[in-house]
C-alpha positions as CSV (number, residue, x, y, z in Angstrom):
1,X,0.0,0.0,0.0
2,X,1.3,3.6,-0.7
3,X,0.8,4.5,2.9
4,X,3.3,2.2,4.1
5,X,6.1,3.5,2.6
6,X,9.0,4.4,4.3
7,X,11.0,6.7,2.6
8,X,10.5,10.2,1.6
9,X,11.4,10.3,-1.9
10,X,10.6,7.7,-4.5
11,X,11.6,7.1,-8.0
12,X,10.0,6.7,-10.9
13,X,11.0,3.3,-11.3
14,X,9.8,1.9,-8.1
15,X,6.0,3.4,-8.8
16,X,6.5,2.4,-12.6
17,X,7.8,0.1,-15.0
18,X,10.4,2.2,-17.1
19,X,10.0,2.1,-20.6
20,X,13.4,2.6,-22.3
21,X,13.3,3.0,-26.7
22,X,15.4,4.3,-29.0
23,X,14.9,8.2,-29.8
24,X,12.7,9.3,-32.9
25,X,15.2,9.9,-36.2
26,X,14.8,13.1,-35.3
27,X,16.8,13.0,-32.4
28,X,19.1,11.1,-33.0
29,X,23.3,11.9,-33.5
30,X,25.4,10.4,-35.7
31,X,29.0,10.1,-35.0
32,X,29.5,10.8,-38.6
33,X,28.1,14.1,-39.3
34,X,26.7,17.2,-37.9
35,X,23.4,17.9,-36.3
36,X,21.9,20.0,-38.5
37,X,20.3,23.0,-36.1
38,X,16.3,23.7,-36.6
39,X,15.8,27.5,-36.1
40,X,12.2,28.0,-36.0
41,X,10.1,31.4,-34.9
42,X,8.3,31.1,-31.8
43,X,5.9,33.1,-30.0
44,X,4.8,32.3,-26.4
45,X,2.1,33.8,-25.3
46,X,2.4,33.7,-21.3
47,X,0.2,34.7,-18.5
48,X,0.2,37.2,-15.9
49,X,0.0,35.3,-12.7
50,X,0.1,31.7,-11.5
51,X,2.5,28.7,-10.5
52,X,3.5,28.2,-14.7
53,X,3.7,32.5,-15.3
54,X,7.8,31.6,-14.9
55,X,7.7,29.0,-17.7
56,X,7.8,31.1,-20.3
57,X,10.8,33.0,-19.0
58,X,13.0,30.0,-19.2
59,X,11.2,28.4,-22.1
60,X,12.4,31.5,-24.0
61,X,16.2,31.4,-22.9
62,X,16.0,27.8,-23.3
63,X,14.7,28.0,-27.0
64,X,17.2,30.6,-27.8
65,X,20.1,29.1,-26.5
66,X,18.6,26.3,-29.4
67,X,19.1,28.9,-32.1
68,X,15.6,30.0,-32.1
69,X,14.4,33.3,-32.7
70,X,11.2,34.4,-29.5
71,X,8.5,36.2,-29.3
72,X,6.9,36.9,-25.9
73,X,3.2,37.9,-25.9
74,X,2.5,38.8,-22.3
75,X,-0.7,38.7,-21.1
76,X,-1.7,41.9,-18.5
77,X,-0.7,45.5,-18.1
78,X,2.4,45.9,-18.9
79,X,3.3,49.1,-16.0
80,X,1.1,46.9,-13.5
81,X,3.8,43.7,-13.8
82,X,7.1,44.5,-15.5
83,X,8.7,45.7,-12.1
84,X,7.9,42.0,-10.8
85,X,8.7,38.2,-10.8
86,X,9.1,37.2,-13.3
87,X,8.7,40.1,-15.9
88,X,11.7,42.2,-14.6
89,X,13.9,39.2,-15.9
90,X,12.4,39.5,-19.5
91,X,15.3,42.0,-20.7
92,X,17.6,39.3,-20.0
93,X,16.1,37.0,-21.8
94,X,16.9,37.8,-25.4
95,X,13.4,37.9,-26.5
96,X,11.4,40.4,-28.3
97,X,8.5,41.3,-25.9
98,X,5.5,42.5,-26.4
99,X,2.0,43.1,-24.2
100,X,-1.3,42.1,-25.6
101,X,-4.6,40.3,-24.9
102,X,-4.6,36.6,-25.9
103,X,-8.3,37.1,-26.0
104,X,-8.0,40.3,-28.6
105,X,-5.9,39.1,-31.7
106,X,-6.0,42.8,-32.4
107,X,-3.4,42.9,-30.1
108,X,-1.4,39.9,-31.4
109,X,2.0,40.7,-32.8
110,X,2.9,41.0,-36.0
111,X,4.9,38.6,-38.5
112,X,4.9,34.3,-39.1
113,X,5.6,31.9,-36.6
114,X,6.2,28.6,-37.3
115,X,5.2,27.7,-33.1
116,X,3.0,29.2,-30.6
117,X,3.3,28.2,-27.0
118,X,0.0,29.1,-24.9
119,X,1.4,29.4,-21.5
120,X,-1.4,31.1,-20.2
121,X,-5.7,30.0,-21.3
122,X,-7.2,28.0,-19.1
123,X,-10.3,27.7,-21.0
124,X,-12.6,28.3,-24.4
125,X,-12.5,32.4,-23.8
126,X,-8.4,32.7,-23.3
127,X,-7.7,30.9,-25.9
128,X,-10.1,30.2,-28.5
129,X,-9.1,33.4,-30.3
130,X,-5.7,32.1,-30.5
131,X,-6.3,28.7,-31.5
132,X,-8.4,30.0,-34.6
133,X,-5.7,33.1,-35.5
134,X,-2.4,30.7,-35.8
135,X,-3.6,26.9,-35.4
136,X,-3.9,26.9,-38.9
137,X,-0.7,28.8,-39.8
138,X,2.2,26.6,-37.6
139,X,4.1,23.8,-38.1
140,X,3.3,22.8,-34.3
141,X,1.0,24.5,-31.3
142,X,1.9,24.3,-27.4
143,X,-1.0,24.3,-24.9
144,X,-0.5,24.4,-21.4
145,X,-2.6,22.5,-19.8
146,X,-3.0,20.9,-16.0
147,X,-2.3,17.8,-14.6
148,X,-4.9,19.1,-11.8
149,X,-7.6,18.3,-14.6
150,X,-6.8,14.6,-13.9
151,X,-10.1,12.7,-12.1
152,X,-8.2,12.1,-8.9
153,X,-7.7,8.0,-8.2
154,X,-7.2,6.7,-4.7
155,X,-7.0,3.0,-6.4
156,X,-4.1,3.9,-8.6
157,X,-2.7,7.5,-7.6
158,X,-0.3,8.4,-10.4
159,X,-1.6,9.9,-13.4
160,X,-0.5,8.0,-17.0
161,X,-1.4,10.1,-20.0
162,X,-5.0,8.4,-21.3
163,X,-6.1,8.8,-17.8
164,X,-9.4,9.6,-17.4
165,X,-9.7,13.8,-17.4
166,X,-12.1,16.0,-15.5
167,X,-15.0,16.7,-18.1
168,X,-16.2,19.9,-16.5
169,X,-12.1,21.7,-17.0
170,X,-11.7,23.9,-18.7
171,X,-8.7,22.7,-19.8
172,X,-10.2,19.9,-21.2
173,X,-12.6,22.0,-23.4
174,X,-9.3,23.8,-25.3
175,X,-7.7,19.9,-25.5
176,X,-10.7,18.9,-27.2
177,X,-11.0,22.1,-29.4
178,X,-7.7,21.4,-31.1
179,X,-8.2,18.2,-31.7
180,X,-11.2,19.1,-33.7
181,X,-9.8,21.9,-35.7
182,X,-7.1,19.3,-36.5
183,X,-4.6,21.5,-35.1
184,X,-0.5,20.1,-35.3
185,X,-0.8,20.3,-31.3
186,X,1.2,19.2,-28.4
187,X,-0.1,19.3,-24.2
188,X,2.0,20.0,-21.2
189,X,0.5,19.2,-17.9
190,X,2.2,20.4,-15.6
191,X,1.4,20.7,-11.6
192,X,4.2,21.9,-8.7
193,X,7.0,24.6,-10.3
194,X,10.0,25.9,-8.0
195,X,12.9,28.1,-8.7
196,X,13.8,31.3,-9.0
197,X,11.6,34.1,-10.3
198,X,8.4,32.3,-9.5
199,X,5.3,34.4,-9.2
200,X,3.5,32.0,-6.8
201,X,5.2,30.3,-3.3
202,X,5.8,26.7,-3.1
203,X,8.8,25.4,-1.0
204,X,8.5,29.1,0.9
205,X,5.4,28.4,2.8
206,X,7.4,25.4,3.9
207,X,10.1,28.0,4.4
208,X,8.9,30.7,5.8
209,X,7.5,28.7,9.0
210,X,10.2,26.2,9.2
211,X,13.2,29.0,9.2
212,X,11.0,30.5,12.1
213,X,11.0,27.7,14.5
214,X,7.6,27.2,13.7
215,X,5.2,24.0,13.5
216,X,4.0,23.2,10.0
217,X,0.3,22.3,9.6
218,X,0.4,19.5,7.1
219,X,-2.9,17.9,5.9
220,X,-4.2,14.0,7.1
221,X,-1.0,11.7,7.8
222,X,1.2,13.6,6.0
223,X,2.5,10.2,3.7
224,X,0.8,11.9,0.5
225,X,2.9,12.0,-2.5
226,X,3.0,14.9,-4.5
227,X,5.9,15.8,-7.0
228,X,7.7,19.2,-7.3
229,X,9.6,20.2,-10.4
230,X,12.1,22.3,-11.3
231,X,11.1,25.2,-14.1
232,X,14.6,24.6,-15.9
233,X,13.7,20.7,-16.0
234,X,10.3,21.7,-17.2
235,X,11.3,24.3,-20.0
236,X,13.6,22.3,-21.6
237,X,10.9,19.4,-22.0
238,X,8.6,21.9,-23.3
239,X,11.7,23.2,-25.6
240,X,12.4,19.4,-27.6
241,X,9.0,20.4,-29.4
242,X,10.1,22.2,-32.2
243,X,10.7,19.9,-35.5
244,X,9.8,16.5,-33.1
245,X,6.7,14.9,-35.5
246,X,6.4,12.2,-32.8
247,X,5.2,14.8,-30.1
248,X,2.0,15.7,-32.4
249,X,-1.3,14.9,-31.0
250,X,0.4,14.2,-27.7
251,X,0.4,14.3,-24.6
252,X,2.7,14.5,-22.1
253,X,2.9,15.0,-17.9
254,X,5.0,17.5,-17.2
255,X,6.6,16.8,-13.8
256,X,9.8,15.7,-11.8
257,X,10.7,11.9,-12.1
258,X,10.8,11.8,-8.2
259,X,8.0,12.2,-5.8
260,X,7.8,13.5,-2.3
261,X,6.0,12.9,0.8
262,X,4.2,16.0,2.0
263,X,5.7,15.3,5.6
264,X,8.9,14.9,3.3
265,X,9.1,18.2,2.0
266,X,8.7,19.9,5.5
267,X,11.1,17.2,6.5
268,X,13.7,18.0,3.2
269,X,13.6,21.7,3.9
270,X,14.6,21.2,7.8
271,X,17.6,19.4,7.2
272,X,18.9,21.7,4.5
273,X,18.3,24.5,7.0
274,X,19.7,22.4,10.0
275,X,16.4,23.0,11.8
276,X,14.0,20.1,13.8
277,X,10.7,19.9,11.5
278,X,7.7,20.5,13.8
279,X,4.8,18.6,12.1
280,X,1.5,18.9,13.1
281,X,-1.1,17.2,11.1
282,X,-4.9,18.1,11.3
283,X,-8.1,17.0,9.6
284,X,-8.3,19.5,6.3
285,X,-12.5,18.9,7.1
286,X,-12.2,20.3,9.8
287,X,-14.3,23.2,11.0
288,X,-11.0,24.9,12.3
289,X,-9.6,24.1,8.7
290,X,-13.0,25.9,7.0
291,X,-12.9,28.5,8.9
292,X,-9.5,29.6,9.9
293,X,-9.0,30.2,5.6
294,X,-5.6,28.0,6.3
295,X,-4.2,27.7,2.7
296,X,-2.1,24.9,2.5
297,X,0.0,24.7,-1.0
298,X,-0.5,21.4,-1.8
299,X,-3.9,19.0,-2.3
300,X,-4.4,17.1,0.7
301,X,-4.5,13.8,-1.2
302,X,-1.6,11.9,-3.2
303,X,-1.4,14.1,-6.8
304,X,2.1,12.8,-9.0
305,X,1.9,11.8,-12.7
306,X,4.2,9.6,-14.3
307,X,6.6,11.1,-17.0
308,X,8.1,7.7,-18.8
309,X,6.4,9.4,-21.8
310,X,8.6,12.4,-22.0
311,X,11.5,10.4,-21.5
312,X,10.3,7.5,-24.1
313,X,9.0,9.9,-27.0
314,X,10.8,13.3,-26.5
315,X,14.6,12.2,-25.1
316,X,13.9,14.0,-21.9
317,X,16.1,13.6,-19.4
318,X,15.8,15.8,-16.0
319,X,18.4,17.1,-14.3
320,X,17.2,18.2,-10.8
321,X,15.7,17.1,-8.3
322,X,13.9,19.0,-5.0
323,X,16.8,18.2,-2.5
324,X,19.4,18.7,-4.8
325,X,18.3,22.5,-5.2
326,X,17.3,23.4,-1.5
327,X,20.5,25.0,-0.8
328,X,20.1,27.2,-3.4
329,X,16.1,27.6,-2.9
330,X,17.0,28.6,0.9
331,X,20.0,31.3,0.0
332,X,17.3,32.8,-2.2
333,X,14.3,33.0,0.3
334,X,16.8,34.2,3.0
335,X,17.9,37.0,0.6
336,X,14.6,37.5,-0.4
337,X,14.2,39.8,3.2
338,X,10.6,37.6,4.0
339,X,12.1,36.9,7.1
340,X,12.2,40.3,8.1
341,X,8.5,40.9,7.2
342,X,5.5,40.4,9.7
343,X,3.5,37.3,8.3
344,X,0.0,36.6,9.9
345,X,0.2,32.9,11.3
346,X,-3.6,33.0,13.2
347,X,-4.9,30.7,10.0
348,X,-1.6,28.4,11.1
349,X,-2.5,28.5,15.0
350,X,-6.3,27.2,14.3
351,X,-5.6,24.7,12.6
352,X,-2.5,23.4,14.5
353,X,-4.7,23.7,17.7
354,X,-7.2,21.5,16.0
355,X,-4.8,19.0,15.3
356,X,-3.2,18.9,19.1
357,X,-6.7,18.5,20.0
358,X,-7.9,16.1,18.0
359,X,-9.5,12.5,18.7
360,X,-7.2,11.6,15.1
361,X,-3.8,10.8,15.8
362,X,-2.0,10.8,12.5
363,X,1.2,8.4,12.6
364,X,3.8,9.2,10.1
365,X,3.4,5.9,8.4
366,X,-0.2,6.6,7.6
367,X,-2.1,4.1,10.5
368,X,-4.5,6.4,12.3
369,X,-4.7,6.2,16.4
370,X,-6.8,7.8,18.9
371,X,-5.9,9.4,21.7
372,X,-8.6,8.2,24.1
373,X,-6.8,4.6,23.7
374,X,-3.3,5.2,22.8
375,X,-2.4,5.3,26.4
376,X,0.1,8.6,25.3
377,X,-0.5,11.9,26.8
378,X,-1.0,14.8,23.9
379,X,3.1,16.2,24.3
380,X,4.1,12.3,24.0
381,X,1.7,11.7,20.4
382,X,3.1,11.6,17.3
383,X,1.5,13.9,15.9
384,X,2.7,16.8,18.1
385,X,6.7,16.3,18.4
386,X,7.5,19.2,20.8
């Protein structure tokens, strides 16, 4: 059973069998000869907020680093957001920018390109407009979907592409749009991006309690798997697109290759910090958890997608992983100056009271207790270390 394992961190290939084949022609290198370089014309249209905003910042240095030429479209007023995360970083980029309205294709810019990236719709409205302006025109079109549009499983937690897909997301509505307008299209579904630049916290809610000497409020047992992933990792996935005919009319997770515990990553981040991680698990059904307007990062139930896909079809290969890059996550949150700031913790205290408090006792290997019979006084439970 999932809930019995042991270990924070597992890969791929323990959840999965690994599928290893030989790379489509177009991949591969001969010995012999040159790889002759593809420069295609991209635009990425990107959004203005979110946990994928970042993606497009990196997509574009990773594209042109490929010999690509890059468009950004951004999404949003442009006096509003350029002075922030990610946007500031768009001068270094290389890219020709330019603000618009994906919804407006008055607003589009002008010239061919021979691949869109939409890095920012989220349903019919968003990107309709730009489905029908350039589907037609490319060689290949991006959309950026969600693995959160995934029916959730508690039989078989990991999501396989072919999984069954929430009907009502819409998500789903654009991924079925392109599919009948016959469009040369390739999905992402992504879920949990770190690094730097983000627009959206991740590992710093983890951070900024943990650095604090603070309990962490984590959600049922705490032996949930989720998967966090690098935006470098995730760009350069996104970037083996361009001239790959395999990756048509796919679709591909778009995650790390290693999965974490949710009591992990509290547990990950304290040992690159040198601090004791203070778990405190609670009942996310709870009134306390209602009503307090505790926002936890994560979902509260295992949510991690397998990416044997990308490596099998695309040649991708990751080269992060979540522990590997705390050192540097933490130097950047501690430069960052939150520390210094005053951050309301009442949501934090409610629920963490509930969870002292409660007739649940959560062990960290998933079994559920009660403190009426456990014999264990409240300081000496499990579920309240300290």
């Amino acid at each position: 059973m999932m809930a019995s394992c042991t270990s924070s961190f597992l890969p791929t290939n323990k959840l999965a069998a690994s599928v290893r084949a030989p790379r489509s022609p177009t991949l591969r290198v001969s010995a012999r000869r040159q790889v002759q370089v593809r420069a295609d014309a991209a635009l990425i249209v990107n959004t203005k907020g979110g946990g994928h905003c970042f993606l497009g910042l990196y997509l574009a240095k990773k594209l042109i680093k490929d010999g690509h030429s890059v468009t950004i479209m951004n999404d949003g007023d442009e006096a509003k957001l350029s002075g922030k995360a990610p946007f500031n970083q768009y001068p270094s980029s290389g890219a020709t920018i330019v603000w618009g309205k994906p919804e407006d294709p008055s607003t589009y810019p002008s010239g061919d390109f021979d691949i869109v990236y939409d890095n920012n719709g989220k349903d019919m409205d968003a990107c309709k407009p730009l489905i029908d302006t350039y589907a037609s025109k490319v060689k290949h079109y991006v959309f950026v979907g969600s693995a959160g549009a995934y029916v959730a499983n508690d039989v078989e937690p990991m999501h396989v592409e072919g999984d069954e897909r929430k009907a009502s997301a819409g998500h789903v509505a654009v991924e079925n749009y392109l599919v009948e307008v016959n469009a040369p299209f390739t999905v992402f579904q992504p879920q949990y991006i770190y690094g730097a630049h983000t627009a959206k916290d991740c590992e710093q809610f983890f951070m900024d309690r943990i650095l604090r000497d603070r309990p962490v409020a984590i959600p049922g047992s705490g032996v949930q798997l989720t998967s966090l992933s690098n935006v470098e990792d995730l760009a350069n996935m996104m970037a083996l697109v361009p001239g790959n005919q395999a990756a048509i009319g796919e679709h591909f997770n778009m995650t790390s290759d290693r999965y974490v515990t949710l009591d992990g990553v509290a547990k990950a981040i304290a040992k690159a910090a040198g601090k004791e991680a203070k778990i405190v698990h609670y009942d996310p059904k709870s009134a306390a958890a209602k009503e307090s307007g505790y926002k936890f990062p994560f979902r509260a139930v295992h949510f991690f997608s397998s990416v044997d896909k990308a490596k099998r079809v695309l040649g991708w290969k990751p080269e992060h992983t979540f522990v590997g890059d705390l050192d540097e996550r933490l130097a950047e949150f501690k430069a960052s100056g939150r520390l210094d700031k005053d951050v309301d913790f009442s949501a934090d205290d409610a629920v963490i009271a509930e969870g002292r408090n409660s007739s649940a006792c959560y062990n960290m290997d998933g079994r559920v207790g009660f403190l009426s019979s456990c014999g264990k006084l409240k300081g000496d439970c499990p579920n309240v270390p300290f």
